[in-house]
Structures are given as C-alpha cells and as structure tokens.
C-alpha positions as CSV (number, residue, x, y, z in Angstrom):
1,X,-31.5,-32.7,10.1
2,X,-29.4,-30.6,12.0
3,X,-26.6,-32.8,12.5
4,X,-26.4,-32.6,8.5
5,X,-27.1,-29.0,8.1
6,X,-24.4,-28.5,10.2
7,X,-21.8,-31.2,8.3
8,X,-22.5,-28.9,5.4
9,X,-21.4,-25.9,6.9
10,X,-18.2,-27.4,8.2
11,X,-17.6,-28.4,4.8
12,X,-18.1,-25.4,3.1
13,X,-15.9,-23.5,5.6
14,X,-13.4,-26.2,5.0
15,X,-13.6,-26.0,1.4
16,X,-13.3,-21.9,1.6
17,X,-10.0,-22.5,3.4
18,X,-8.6,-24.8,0.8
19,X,-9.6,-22.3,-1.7
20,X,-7.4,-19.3,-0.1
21,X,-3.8,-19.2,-1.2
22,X,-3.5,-16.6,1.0
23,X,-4.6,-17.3,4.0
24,X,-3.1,-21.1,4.0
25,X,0.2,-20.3,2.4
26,X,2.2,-22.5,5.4
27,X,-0.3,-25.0,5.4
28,X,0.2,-25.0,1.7
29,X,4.5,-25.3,1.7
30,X,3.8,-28.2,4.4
31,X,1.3,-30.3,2.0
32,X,4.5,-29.8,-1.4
33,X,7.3,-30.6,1.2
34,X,7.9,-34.1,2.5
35,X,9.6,-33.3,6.2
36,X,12.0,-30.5,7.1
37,X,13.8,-29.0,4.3
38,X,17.1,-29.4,5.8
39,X,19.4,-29.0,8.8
40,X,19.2,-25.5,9.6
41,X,22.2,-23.0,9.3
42,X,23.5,-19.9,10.8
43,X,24.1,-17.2,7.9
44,X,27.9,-18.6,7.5
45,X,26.1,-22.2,6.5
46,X,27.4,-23.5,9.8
47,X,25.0,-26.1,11.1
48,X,22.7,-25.3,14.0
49,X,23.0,-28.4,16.7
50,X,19.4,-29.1,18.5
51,X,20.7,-27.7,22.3
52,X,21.8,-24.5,20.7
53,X,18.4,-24.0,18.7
54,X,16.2,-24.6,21.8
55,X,17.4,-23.5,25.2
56,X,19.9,-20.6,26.5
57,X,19.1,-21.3,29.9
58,X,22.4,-21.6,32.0
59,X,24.9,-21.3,29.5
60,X,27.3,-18.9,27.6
61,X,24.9,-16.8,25.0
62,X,28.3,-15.0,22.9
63,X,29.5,-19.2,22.3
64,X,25.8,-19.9,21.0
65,X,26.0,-18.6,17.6
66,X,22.4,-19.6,16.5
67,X,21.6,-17.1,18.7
68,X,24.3,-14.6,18.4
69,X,23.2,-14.9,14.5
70,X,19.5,-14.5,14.8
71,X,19.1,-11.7,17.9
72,X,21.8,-9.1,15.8
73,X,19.7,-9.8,12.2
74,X,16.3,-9.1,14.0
75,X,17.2,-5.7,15.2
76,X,18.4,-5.1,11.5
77,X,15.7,-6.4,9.4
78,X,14.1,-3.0,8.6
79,X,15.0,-0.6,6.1
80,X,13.5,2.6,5.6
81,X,10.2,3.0,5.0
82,X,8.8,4.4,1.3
83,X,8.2,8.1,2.4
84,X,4.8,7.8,0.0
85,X,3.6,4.4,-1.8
86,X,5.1,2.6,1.7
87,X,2.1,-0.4,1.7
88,X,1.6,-2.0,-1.1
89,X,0.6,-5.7,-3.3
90,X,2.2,-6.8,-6.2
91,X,2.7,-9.8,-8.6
92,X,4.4,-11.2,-11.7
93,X,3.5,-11.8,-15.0
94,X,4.2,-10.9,-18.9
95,X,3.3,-8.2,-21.0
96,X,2.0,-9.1,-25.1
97,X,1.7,-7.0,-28.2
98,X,-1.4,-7.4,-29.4
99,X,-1.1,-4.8,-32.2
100,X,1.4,-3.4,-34.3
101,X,3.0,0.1,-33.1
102,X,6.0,-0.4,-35.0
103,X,5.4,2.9,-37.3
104,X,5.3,5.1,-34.2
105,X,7.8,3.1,-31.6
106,X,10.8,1.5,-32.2
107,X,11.2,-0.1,-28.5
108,X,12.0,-3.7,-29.2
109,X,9.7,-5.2,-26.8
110,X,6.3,-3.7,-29.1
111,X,8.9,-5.2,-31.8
112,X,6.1,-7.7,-32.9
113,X,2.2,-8.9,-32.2
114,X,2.7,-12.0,-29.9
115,X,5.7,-10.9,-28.7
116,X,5.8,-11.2,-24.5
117,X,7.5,-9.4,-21.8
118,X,8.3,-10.2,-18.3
119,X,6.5,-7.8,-16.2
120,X,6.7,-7.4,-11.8
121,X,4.0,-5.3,-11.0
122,X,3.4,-2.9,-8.0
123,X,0.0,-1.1,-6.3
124,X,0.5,1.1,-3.4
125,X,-1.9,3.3,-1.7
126,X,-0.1,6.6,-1.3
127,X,-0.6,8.3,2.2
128,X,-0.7,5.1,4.2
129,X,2.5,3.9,6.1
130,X,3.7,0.4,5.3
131,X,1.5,-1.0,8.4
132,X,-1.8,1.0,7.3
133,X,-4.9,0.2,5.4
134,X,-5.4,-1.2,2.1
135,X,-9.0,0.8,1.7
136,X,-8.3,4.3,2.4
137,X,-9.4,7.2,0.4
138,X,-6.4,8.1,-1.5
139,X,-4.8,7.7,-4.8
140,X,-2.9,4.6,-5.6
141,X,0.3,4.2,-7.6
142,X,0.5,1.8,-10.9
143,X,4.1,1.0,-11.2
144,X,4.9,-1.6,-14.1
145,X,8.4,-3.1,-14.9
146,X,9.1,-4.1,-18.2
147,X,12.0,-6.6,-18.4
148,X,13.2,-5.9,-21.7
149,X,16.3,-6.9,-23.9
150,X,17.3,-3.6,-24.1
151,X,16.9,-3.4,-20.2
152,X,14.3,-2.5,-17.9
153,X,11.8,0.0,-18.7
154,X,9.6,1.3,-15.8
155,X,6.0,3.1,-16.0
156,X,5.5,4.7,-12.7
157,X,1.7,5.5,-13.0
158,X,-1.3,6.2,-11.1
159,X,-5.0,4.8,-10.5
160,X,-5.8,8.7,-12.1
161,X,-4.8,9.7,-15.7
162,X,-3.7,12.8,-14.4
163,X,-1.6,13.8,-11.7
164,X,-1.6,16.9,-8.7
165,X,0.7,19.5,-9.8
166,X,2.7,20.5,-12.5
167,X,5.6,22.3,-11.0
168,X,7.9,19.6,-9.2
169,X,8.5,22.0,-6.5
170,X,5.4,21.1,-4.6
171,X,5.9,17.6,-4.2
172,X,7.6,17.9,-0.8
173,X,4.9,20.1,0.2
174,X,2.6,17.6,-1.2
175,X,4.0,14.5,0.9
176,X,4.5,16.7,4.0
177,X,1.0,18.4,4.0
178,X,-0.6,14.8,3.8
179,X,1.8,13.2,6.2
180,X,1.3,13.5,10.3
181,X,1.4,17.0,12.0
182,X,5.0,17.0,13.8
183,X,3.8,18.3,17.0
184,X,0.6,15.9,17.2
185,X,1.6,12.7,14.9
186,X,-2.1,12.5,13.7
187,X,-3.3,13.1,10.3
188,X,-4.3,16.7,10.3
189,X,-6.9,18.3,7.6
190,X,-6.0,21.3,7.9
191,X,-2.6,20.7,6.2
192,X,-4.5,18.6,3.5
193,X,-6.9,21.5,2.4
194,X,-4.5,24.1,2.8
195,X,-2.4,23.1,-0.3
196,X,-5.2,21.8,-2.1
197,X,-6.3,25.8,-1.8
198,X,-3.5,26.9,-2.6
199,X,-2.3,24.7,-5.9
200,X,-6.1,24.4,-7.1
201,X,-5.0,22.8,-10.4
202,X,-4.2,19.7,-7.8
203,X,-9.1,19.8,-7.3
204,X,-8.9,17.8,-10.5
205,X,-7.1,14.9,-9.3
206,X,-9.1,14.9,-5.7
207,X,-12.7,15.3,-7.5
208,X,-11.3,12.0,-8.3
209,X,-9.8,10.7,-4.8
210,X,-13.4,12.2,-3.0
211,X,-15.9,11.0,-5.9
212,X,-16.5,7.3,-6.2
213,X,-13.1,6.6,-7.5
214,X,-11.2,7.3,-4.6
215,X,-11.3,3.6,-2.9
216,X,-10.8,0.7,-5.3
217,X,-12.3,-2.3,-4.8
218,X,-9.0,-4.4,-4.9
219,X,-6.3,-4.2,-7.6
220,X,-7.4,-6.4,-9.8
221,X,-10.4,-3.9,-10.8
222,X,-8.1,-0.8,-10.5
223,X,-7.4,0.9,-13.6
224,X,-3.9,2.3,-14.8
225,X,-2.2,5.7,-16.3
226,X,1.1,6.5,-17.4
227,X,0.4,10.5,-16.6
228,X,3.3,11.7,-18.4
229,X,3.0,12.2,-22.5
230,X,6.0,10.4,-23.2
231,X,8.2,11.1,-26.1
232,X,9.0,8.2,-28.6
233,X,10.6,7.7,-32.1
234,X,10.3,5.1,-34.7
235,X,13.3,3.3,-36.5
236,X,13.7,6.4,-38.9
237,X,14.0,8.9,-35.9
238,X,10.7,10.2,-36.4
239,X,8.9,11.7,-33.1
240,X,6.0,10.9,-31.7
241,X,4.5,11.1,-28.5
242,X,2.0,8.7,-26.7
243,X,0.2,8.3,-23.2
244,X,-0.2,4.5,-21.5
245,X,-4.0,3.3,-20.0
246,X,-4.2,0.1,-18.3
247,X,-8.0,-1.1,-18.2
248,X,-8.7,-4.0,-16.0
249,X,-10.5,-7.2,-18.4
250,X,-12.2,-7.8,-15.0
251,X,-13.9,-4.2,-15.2
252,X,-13.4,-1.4,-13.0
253,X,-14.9,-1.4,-9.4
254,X,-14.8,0.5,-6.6
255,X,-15.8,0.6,-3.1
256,X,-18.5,3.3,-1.3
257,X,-17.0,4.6,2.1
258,X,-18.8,2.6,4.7
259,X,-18.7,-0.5,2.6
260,X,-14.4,0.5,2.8
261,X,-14.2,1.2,6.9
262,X,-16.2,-2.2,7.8
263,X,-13.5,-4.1,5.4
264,X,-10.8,-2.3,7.3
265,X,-11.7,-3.2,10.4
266,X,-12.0,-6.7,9.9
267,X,-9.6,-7.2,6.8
268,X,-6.9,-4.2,6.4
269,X,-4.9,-6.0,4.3
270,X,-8.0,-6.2,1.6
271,X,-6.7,-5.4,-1.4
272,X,-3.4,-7.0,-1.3
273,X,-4.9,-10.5,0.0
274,X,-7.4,-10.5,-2.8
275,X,-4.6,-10.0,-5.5
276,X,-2.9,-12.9,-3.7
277,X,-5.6,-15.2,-3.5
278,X,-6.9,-14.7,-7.0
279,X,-3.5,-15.6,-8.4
280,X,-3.1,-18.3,-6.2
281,X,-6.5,-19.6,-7.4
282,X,-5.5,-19.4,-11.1
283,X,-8.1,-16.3,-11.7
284,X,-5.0,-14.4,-13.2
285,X,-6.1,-10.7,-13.5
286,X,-5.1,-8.9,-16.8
287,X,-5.3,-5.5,-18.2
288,X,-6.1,-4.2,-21.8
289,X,-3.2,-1.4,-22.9
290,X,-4.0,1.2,-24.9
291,X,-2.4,4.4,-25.7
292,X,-3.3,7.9,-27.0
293,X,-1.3,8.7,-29.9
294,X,-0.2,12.7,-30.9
295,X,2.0,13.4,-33.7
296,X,4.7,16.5,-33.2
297,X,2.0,18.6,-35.1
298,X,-0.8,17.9,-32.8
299,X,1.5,19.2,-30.0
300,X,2.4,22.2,-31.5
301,X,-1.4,22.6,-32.5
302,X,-2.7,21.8,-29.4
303,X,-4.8,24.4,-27.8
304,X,-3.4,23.6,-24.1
305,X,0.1,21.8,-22.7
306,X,-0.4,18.5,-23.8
307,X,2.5,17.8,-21.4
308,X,0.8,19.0,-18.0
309,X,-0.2,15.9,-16.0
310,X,-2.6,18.0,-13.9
311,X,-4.7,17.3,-17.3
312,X,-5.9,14.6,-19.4
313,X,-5.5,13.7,-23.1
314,X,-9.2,14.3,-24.0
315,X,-10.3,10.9,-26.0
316,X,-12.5,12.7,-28.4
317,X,-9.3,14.5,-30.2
318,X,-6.6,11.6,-29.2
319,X,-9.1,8.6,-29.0
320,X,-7.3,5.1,-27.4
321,X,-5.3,2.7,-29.7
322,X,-5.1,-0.7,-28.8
323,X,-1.3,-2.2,-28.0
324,X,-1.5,-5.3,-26.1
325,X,-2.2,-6.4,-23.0
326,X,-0.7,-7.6,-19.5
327,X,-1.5,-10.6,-17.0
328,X,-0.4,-11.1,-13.9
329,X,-0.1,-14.9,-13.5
330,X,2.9,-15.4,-10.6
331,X,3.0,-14.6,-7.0
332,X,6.1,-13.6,-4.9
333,X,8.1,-16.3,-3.4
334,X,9.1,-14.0,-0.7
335,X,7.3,-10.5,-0.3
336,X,10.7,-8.1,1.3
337,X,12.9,-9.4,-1.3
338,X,10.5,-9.4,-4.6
339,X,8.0,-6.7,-3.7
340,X,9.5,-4.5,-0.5
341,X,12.9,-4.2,-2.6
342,X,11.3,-4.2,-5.9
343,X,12.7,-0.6,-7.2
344,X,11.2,1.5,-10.0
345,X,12.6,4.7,-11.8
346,X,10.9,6.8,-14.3
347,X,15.0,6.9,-16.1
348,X,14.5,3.4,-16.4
349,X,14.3,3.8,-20.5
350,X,15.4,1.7,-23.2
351,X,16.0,3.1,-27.2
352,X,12.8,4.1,-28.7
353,X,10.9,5.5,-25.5
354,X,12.7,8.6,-24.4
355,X,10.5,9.3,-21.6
356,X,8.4,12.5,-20.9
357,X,9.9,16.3,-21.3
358,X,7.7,17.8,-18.7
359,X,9.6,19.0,-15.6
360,X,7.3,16.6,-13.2
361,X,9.1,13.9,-15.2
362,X,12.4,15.3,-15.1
363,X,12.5,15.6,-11.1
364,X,11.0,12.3,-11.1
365,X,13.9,11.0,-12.3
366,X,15.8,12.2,-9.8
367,X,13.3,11.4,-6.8
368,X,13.1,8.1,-7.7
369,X,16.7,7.3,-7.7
370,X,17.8,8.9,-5.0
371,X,15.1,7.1,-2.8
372,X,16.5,3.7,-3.9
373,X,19.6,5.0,-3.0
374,X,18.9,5.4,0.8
375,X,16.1,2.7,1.1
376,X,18.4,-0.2,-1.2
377,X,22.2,1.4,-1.4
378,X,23.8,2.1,-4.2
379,X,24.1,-1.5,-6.0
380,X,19.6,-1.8,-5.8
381,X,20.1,-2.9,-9.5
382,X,21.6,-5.8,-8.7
383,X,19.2,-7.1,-6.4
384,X,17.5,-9.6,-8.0
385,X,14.0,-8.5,-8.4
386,X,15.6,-5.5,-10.1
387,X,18.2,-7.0,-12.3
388,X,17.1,-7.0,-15.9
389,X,16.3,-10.9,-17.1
390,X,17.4,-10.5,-20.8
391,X,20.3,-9.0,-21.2
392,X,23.4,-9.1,-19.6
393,X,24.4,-5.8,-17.8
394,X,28.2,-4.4,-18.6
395,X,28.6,-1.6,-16.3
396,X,31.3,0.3,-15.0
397,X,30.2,1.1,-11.5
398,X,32.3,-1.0,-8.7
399,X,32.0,-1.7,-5.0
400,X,29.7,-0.5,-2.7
401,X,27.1,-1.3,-0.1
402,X,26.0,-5.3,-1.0
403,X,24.8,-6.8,-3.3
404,X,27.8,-6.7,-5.3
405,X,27.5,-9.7,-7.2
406,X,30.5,-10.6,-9.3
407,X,31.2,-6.9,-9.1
408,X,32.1,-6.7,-12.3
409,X,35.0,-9.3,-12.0
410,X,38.0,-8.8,-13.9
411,X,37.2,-5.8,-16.8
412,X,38.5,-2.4,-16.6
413,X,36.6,-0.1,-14.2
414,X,37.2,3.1,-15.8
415,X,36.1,4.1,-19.5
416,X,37.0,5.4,-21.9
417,X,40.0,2.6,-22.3
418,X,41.7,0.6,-24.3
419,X,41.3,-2.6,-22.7
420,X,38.2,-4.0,-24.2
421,X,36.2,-2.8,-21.8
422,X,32.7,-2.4,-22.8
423,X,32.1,0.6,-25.3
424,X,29.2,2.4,-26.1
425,X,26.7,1.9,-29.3
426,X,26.2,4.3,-31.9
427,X,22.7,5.6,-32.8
428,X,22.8,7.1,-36.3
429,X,19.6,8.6,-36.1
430,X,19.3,9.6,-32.3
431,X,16.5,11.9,-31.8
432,X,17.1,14.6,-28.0
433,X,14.0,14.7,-25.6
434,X,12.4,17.7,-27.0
435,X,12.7,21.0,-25.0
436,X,9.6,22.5,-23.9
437,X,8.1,25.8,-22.3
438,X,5.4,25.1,-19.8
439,X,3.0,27.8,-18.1
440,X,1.0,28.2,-15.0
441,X,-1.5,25.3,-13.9
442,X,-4.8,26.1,-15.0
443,X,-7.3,23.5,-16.0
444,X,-10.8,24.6,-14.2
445,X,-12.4,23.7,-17.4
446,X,-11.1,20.0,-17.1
447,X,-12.2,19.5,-13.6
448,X,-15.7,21.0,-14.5
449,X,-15.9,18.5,-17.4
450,X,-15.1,16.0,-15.1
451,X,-18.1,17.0,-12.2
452,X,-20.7,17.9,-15.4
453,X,-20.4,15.2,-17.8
454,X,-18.2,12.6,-16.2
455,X,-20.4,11.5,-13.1
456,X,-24.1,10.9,-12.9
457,X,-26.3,12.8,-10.4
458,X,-25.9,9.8,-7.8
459,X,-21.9,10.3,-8.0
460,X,-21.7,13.9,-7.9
461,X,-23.8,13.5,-4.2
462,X,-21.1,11.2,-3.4
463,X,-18.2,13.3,-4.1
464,X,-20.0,15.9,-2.2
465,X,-20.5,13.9,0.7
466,X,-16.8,13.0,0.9
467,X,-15.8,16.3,0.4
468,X,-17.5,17.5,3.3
469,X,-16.3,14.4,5.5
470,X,-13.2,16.0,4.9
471,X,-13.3,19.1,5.1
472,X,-15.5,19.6,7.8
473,X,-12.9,19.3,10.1
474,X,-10.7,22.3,8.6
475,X,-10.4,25.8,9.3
476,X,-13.7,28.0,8.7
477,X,-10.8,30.4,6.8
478,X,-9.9,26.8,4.8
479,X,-13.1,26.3,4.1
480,X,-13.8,29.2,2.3
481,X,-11.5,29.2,0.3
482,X,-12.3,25.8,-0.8
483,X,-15.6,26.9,-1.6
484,X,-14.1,29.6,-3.8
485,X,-12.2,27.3,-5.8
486,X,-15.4,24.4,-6.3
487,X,-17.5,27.4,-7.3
488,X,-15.0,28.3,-10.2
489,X,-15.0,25.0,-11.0
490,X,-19.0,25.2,-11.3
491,X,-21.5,26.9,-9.3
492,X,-23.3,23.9,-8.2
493,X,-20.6,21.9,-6.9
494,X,-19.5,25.3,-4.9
495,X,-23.0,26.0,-3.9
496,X,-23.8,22.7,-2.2
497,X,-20.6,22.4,-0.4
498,X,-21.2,25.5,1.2
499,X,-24.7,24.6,1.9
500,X,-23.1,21.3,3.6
501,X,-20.5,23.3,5.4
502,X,-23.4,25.7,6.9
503,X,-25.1,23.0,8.4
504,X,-22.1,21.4,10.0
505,X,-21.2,25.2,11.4
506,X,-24.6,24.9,13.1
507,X,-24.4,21.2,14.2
508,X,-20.7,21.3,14.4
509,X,-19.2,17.8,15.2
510,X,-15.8,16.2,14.6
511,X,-14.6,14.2,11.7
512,X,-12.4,11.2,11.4
C-alpha cells in the first residue's frame, strides 16, 4: 500500500515537472534537438577545436582564442541597469479590434473589427533592482508595443489608472527618494514618506500601492492604464481625446502581505515564472481594452484637469467603451535580447494618436529616450525586438554605436535633397497637440472617494495595516505630517493611523 502510495506521488511530481515550461526549459531544447546543434564558434565563426574548449593548463592563453573570446565578452555582458522598472517579465502576442473606433481615431491599426496587431509586452515592478523580488509592494509598470504599419506605437502604463505627480519635476526626486540612502545603501523610509508629505497629490496613487492592490498576484491577473488622456483625431481632423484600460479575462487578483514574503523567500522570481509557464502551457493570458472617450467639449466643460494623471477619469461621467482586446500567446526566445533590450517611448506615435498634452507626458518623452540612449546607444531602434515588423523604416540617421544594420546603404544621408532620398508625406488635415494650462495638484476628494466608496471595511484595515508597516519606521516629525494629510483625506483614515502610530510610540519596534 505504501509502495503504491508512494509510486503515485513520484508520478505526480514527475508529471508537475513536465507541466513547467519554465522550470524545464533545457530539458525541453534537449528533447526538440537531435545531438549538438553544431561545432561551436568563437564570435568571428572560427571553429572551436576540442583541446582549446577544455583545458588551458600548460599552454599559451593569448593563442587560445576560445578563451581569449569568451573571458573579454564575460566582463562585458552587462549594460546598465533600468534606473526604475529594472526587473521585469514579458511576452509576445497580437492586439484585435473588436469594435469600431473609426469615428473617433484614425490610427490604422483600430482601422477595422478583426484586424490584429503584433504586440511585445513588458511588466516591471518599479523600486526593485533587476536582481530583486517579483512580490514587493510597489507599483508596477504596463508597457505595451504596438507593431503597427505606420510604425511602432508605445503605451507606457501602469498597474494604477493614475499616476504620482503632475509636475515632471519631481520625478528625480521621486526615483531618488525611493532608491537606497547613499551613505547606508539600504532602503530608507524616511526618504519615502518625506516626499509623499510633501507632494500629497502622490497619497492617491499609494492608498493604492498600501491597500490590497499594492502586490499583484502575478501578471497575468494585473490590470492596465494608459494614465495619460491622450489626444486623437479621426480622418476629418476632428479631436478627441481617450484614456486606455487593460482588464485581465483571467480577473484581477492580488496577493495579501504575508501570503507575498513566504513566496519571496522561496520563489522571488514569482510573477515572471508564472507568466512563463502559463504561456508555455498554452493558458495564453489576454486582456479586454477599453477606453474612456471625452469630446473637446467635455474638456473644456470639465469641472477639474482632465489631463492630471494624479487623477482618474471618473466612469460615471466618461463610462468604458469597448475596443478590442490583446493575448499574449509567445514567449521570448532569449530574455537580454527580446525583453532586457526591449525599449519603449511614450514619442513612439503613429498618425491618428498624437499622444497626451500634459507636461508629465511631454518630459516622458524625453526620459524615455534619453535612457535608451545610455542603456542601448543611439541605433536601439534597430535592435531587433525594437524594429517595427510592418513597414520598412527610411531614415536619415547614419553610423553609430552597433547595431547598424545596413546603415542605410547607399541613399543620401542628408535631407532635404534632390537625390531621391526619402521625402516626407503631406497631411492635409493635420491637427497640433493641443496647448494646455495646468494648475497645482489637488485631488483630496479623489483619494477620499477612493478610501470611502472604493474599498470595503476589510480593505480599508488593510491599507491601514500597511501604512503603518511603513511608516512606523519614519521620523515622529514624518509621521505627523502624514497623519495631517490622511486626515484631509478623511477623518477616519487619519484618526486610526494615528491611533496605530501611538501604540507603536509606546511598544516601539523596528520595521522591515
């Protein structure tokens, strides 16, 4: 009986590890490959003989150029790090118009219902290094790549539908005050809750990151926002302006906070091997997309800056419009060059979509490319995972740090000419990004909508919990002035954080 009991276990382990794309992906390229794939190379395509592949031992290293070739490529096989959105997973799959947006968007890839669209797809934790966990409480970025004909087009959302602060000014104090302390390399609250008290429009965002939100369970049950209202026209030039959501078909989930540190200390690589293992399974994940719709009336009429991503689009007034949806149905082939290098930038636009005329949107645009610049060099578009797949790119930009490709070959570098070079098109009825004024941050009443009518009893005691986790740790003058800000936002919230900070003033302890 036991002998069996125990047959059946070894099975079912057996059968698990069979079942896990991830985990046997080796095992897997053995089982499709008949013996060795070839005589192996050095990076000139010289071949390797078996002497020089195996032993160094009393001869002349600087004549062995296996390993002349392999020792001055390993020192060399980093590039720098993603200051934010470092760790990350991401896939392949297509993007289809499920209903017609025609009369508001001219974009040719929402041209038609049925009509597909490559997609590469990226989800990144942001505060983690490249190395760290893949369950920490944090926000996580939702960056989608639309391979288009008129190019690429890139969303470069969030888990949240809004974002921290409205004046792009912050966003290296952002980064810096959630990075390591200089002098003590450790993640220090104190920086954290400082500019959260001092930008408070950035406590609606974090009600999110400290509530129940704040650790997805895996990516494939993480939903998606464009943040930005983005300005769009139809085929007659008329504006309109429209914000993305990404819902998950597999419904949203999330994790509590101990059910998050056991996975990381067993699995820190969660979400990203799930994401792999479901695809490799054949459980491709998908996403309903649906946008909110405002004509150039309801923006004037608006009652607050529809164009402030510390604030959402509230669904009662601009309810969600279906528009298609998006599966993710490929895994990469090889994770640096398809996922590490893959290379998003909010000025990735194509005609129709104009992008968003906030000022968060406009520095993004320069953020964005200058990072690829120094992580990827210059020519990051031509790496393949960034290259668009359906048209044919006639630029005049030459040289360069590789990959150069055909660099262009043999057509004039310079423009205007009158060579034949490559000549702009004409748009009869081009529309400008529209010009807009933009206040001072204030959306209190959000966030109290949020904490009053968004979470249920049980999830507000949560987000209280986590709060105090964190800022337990900080300065009594910090935490103060937290508790200033939560009581504006309502009395309740305020009034049991403080209660929650008194007791841990009495029975003081440390925080993680």
């Amino acid at each position: 009986m036991l002998r069996a009991i125990f047959l059946i276990l070894i099975i079912a382990v057996t059968a698990k590890i069979q079942n896990d794309p991830a985990g046997q992906q080796i095992v897997l390229f053995k089982q499709k490959t008949s013996g060795p794939i070839g005589i192996m190379t050095t990076s000139a395509g010289a071949p390797i003989e078996y002497k020089d592949a195996t032993n160094t031992l009393n001869s002349r290293l600087l004549f062995n150029e296996y390993f002349m070739d392999s020792m001055t490529h390993l020192v060399r096989e980093r590039i720098p790090e993603r200051i934010v959105h470092a760790k990350a997973g991401g896939a392949f799959g297509y993007f289809e118009v499920t209903h017609d947006i025609t009369h508001i968007c001219k974009a040719k890839f929402f041209s038609k219902i049925g009509k597909k669209t490559p997609v590469a797809v990226r989800f990144s934790p942001v505060v983690v290094e490249r190395g760290g966990i893949d369950t920490s409480r944090d926000a996580r970025g939702f960056a989608i790549k639309f391979y288009t004909e008129d190019g690429n087009f890139d969303i470069v959302g969030f888990n949240t539908p809004m974002y921290v602060y409205k004046d792009p000014l912050l966003f290296p104090t952002f980064v810096r005050a959630q990075k390591r302390n200089p002098a003590t390399n450790l993640i220090d609250g104190n920086m954290l809750w400082d500019f959260l008290t001092l930008q408070p429009e950035s406590l609606h965002m974090f009600l999110l990151v400290f509530g129940d939100r704040g650790i997805p369970d895996g990516y494939r049950h993480m939903p998606g926002f464009g943040i930005h209202t983005f300005e769009v026209v139809n085929e007659h030039g008329e504006k309109s302006f429209i914000r993305f959501h990404f819902t998950p078909d597999e419904g949203i989930r999330n994790l509590r906070s101990v059910e998050a540190r056991k996975i990381a200390a067993v699995d820190p690589d969660y979400a990203t091997r799930d994401l792999y293992r479901a695809i490799g399974n054949g459980k491709f994940p998908s996403w309903k997309v649906s946008i909110q719709v405002l004509s150039y009336e309801d923006v004037k009429n608006a009652k607050f800056d529809v164009f402030d991503v510390t604030r959402v689009l509230p669904l009662d007034d601009y309810p969600l419009r279906p528009l298609g949806r998006f599966v993710l149905n490929k895994n990469p082939v090889n994770y640096f060059a398809e996922i590490e290098q893959l290379a998003f930038n909010p000025a990735n636009l194509v005609p129709g979509i104009l992008g968003g005329p906030d000022k968060v949107y406009e520095a993004r645009r320069l953020a964005y490319r200058d990072a690829q610049y120094y992580r990827l060099g210059a020519n990051f578009n031509k790496i393949p995972v960034n290259c668009p797949l359906q048209n044919k790119v006639l630029a005049y930009n030459r040289d360069g740090r590789p990959p150069v490709k055909d660099n262009e070959r043999d057509t004039p570098n310079y423009y205007p000419n009158t060579f034949n070079g490559p000549v702009p098109y004409v748009d009869e009825k081009r529309v400008e990004l529209l010009e807009i004024y933009q206040d001072d941050p204030n959306n209190f009443e959000q966030a109290r909508e949020l904490y009053v009518n968004e979470m249920t009893k049980e999830e507000r005691g949560r987000l209280i919990e986590n709060v105090l986790y964190s800022l337990g740790g900080a300065t009594p003058t910090l935490q103060d002035r937290a508790v200033k800000f939560f009581t504006i936002i309502h009395p309740d919230l305020g009034h049991r954080i403080e209660e929650g900070l008194q007791v841990n003033r009495t029975d003081y302890h440390w925080y993680d």
